[in-house]
C-alpha positions as CSV (number, residue, x, y, z in Angstrom):
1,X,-90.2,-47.0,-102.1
2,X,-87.6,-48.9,-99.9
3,X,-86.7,-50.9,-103.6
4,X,-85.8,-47.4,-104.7
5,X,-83.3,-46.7,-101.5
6,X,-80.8,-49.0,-102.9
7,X,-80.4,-47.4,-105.7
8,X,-79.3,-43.7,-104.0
9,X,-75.5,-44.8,-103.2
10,X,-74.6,-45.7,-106.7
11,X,-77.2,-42.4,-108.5
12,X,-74.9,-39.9,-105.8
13,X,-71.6,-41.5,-107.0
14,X,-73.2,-41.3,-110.7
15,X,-74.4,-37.1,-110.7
16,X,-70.5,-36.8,-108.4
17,X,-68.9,-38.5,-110.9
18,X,-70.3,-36.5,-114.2
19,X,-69.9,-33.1,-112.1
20,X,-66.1,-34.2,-111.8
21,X,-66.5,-35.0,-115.8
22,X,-68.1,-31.8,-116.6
23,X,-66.1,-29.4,-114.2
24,X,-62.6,-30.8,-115.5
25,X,-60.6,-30.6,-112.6
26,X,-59.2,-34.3,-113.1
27,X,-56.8,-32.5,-115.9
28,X,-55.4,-30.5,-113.7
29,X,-53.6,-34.3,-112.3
30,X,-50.5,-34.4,-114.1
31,X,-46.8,-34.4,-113.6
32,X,-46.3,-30.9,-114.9
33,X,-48.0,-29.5,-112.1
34,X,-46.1,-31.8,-109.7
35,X,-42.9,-30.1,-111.3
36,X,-44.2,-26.8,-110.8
37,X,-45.3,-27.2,-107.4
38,X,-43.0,-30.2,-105.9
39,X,-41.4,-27.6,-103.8
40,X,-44.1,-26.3,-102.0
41,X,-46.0,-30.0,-101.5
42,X,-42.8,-31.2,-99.9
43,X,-42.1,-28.4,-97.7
44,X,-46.4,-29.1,-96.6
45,X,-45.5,-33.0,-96.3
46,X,-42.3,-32.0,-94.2
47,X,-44.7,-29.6,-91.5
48,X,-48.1,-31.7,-91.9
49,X,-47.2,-35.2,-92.4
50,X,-50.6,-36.8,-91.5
51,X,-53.0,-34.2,-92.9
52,X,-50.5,-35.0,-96.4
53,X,-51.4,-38.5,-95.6
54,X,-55.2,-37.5,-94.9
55,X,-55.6,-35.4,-98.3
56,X,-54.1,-37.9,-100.2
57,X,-56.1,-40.7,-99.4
58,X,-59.1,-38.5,-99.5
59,X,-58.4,-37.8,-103.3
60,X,-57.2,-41.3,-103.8
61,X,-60.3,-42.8,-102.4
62,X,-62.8,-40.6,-104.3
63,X,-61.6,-41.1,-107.4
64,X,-61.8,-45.0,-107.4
65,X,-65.1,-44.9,-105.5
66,X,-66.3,-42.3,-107.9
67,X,-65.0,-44.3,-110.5
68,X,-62.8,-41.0,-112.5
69,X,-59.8,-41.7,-114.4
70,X,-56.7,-40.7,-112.7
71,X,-56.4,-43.6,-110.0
72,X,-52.9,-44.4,-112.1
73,X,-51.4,-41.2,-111.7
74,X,-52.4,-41.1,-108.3
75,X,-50.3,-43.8,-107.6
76,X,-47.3,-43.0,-109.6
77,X,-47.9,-39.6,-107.1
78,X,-47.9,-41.4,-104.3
79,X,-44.1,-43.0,-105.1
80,X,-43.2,-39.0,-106.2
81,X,-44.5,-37.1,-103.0
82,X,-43.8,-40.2,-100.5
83,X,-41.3,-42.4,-101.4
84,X,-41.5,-46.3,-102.2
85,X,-42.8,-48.1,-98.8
86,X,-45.2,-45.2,-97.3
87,X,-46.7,-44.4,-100.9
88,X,-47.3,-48.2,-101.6
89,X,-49.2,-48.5,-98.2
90,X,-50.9,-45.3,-98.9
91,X,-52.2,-46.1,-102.3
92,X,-53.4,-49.5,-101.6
93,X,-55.3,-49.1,-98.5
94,X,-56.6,-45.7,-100.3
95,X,-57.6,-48.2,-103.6
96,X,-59.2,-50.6,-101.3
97,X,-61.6,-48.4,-99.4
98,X,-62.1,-46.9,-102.5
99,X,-63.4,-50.3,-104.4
100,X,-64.6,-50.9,-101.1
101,X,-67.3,-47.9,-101.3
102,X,-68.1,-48.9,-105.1
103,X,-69.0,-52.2,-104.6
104,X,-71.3,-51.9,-101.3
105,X,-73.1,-49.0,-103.7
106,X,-73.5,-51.7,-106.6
107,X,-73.9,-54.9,-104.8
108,X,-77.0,-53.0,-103.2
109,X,-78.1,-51.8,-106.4
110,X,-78.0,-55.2,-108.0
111,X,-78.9,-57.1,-105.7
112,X,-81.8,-59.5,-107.4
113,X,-81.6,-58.0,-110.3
114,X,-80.0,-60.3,-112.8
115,X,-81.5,-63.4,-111.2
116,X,-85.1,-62.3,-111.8
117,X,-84.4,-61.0,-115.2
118,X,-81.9,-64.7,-116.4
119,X,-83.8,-66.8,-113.6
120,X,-82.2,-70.5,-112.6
121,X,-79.2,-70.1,-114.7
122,X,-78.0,-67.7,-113.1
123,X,-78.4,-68.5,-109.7
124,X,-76.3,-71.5,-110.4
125,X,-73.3,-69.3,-112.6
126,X,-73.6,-67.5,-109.2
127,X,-73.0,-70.3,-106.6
128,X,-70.3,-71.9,-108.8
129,X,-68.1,-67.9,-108.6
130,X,-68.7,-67.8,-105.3
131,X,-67.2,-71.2,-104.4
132,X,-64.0,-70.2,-105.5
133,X,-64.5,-66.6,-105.6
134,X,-61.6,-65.6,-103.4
135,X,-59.3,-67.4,-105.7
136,X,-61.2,-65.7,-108.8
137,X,-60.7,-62.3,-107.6
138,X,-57.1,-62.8,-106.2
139,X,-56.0,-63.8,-109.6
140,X,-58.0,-61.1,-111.4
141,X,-56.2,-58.4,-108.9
142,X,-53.0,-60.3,-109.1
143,X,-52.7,-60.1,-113.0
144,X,-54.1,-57.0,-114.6
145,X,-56.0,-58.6,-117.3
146,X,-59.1,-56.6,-116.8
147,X,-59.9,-52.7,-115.6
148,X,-60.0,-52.5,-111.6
149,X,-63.5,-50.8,-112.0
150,X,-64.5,-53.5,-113.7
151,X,-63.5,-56.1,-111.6
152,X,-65.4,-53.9,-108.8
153,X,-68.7,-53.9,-110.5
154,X,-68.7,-57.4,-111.6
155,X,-67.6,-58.7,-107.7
156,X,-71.1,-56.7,-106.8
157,X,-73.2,-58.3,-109.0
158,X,-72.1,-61.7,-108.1
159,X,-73.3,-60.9,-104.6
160,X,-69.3,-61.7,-103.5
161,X,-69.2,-61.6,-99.7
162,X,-67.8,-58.1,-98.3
163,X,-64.8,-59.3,-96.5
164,X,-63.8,-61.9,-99.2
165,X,-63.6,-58.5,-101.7
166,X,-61.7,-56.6,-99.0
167,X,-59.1,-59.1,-98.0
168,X,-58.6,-60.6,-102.4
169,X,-58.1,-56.7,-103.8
170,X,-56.1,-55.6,-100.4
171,X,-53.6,-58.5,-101.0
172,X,-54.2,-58.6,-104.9
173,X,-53.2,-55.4,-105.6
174,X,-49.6,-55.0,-103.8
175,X,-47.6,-55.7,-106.3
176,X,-48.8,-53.7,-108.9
177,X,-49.1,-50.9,-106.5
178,X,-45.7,-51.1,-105.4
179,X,-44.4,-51.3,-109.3
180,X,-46.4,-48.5,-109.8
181,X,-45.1,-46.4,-106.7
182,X,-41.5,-47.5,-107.8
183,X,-42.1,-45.6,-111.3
184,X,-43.0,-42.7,-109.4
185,X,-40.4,-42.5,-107.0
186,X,-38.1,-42.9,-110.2
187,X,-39.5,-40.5,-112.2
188,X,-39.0,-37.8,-109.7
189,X,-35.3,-37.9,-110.0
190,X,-35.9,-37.5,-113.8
191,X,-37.6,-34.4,-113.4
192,X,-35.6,-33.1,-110.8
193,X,-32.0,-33.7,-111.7
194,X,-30.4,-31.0,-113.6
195,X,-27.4,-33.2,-115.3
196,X,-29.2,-36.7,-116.3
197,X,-26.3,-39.9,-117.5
198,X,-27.4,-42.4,-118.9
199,X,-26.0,-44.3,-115.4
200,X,-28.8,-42.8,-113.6
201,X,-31.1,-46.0,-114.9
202,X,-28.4,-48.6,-112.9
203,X,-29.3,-46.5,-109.5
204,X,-31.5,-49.0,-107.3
205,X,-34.9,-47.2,-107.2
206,X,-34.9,-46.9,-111.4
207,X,-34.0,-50.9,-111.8
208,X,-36.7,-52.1,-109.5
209,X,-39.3,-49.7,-111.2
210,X,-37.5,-51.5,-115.0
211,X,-37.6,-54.8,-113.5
212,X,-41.2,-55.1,-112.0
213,X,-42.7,-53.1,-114.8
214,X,-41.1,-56.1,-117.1
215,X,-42.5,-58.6,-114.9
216,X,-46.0,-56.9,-114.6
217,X,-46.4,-57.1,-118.3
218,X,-45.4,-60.6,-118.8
219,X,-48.2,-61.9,-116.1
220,X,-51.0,-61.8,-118.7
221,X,-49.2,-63.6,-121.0
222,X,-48.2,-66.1,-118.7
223,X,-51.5,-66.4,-117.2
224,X,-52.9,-67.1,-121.0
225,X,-50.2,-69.6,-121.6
226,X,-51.1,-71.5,-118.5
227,X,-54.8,-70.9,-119.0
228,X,-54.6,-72.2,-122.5
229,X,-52.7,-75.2,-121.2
């Protein structure tokens, strides 16, 4: 029976998770409905600041711990609702707890589990990632190669140590949060601003979003050039 209890973190994020699936309501995240309601979300940020803060993290954190698609627009949100610096702190301390959650709900799941099922060789794959695994998962948050829910579910059944995942996808995932943010921020002047010129892409906000969007997608395949090296 207490074998069992491990398992009820990650079955509750499982039956949340489908509900969300079934119920729909992660269609309603898209930029239309920021257009159509950008008024009255700004004029709530302006009078309730924190509470903004608190909601959005709230949403932010329950779709990566619950796994749902829509982390991504979440953080190009963040950059349209909050600007470049307070949305790029938003998102990634929301992103963290987020993985945060999924992994303690894994890692206790699957704890033991491969290693009685592959035996010796595993144990050893095991101790060999977690001698370097800070450096593993830095790069792997650093350069998005693979899905961030991946990368949460495969730390957890590595056993990594809880403050090594913490500290590698806090620091990991800057940058690409704060590309990501940029793009948002950007994007709400396109939507906004009656009489677009083509100048509007030399403004400062729209060349960092070009810029590190352009550097983001060359990491991989620098990484593979290296790697092949």
């Amino acid at each position: 029976m207490k074998s069992m209890k491990r398992y009820v973190p990650l079955l509750i994020i499982g039956a949340i998770s489908l509900m969300v699936w079934i119920s729909g309501v992660h269609h309603y995240f898209s930029f239309e409905q920021l257009r159509l309601h950008h008024e009255d979300l700004e004029t709530y940020i302006n009078l309730y600041p924190v509470t903004s803060f608190a909601l959005y993290m709230g949403v932010y954190i329950a779709l990566v711990g619950l796994s749902i698609p829509g982390a991504t627009f979440m953080t190009l949100t963040g950059g349209f609702l909050f600007g470049q610096m307070v949305g790029t702190g938003l998102v990634v301390i929301s992103a963290t707890i987020g993985a945060t959650l999924l992994f303690i709900s894994a890692k206790l799941a699957s704890e033991g589990f491969l290693s009685r099922k592959a035996g010796p060789w595993f144990e050893k794959m095991k101790r060999g990632f977690q001698e370097d695994a800070f450096s593993y998962l830095l790069t792997l948050r650093l350069i998005p190669i693979f899905p961030f829910v991946a990368i949460n579910l495969v730390a957890a059944l590595f056993q990594i140590p809880l403050w090594t995942f913490v500290v590698t996808t806090f620091v990991g995932i800057i940058p690409g949060s704060f590309v990501y943010v940029s793009i948002g921020n950007a994007f709400k002047d396109l939507i906004l601003t009656p009489n677009l010129t083509p100048t509007i892409v030399l403004e400062p906000k729209f060349m960092i979003a070009l810029v590190g969007l352009g550097i983001l997608s060359l990491l991989p395949v620098l990484y593979k050039r290296l790697h092949n090296r």
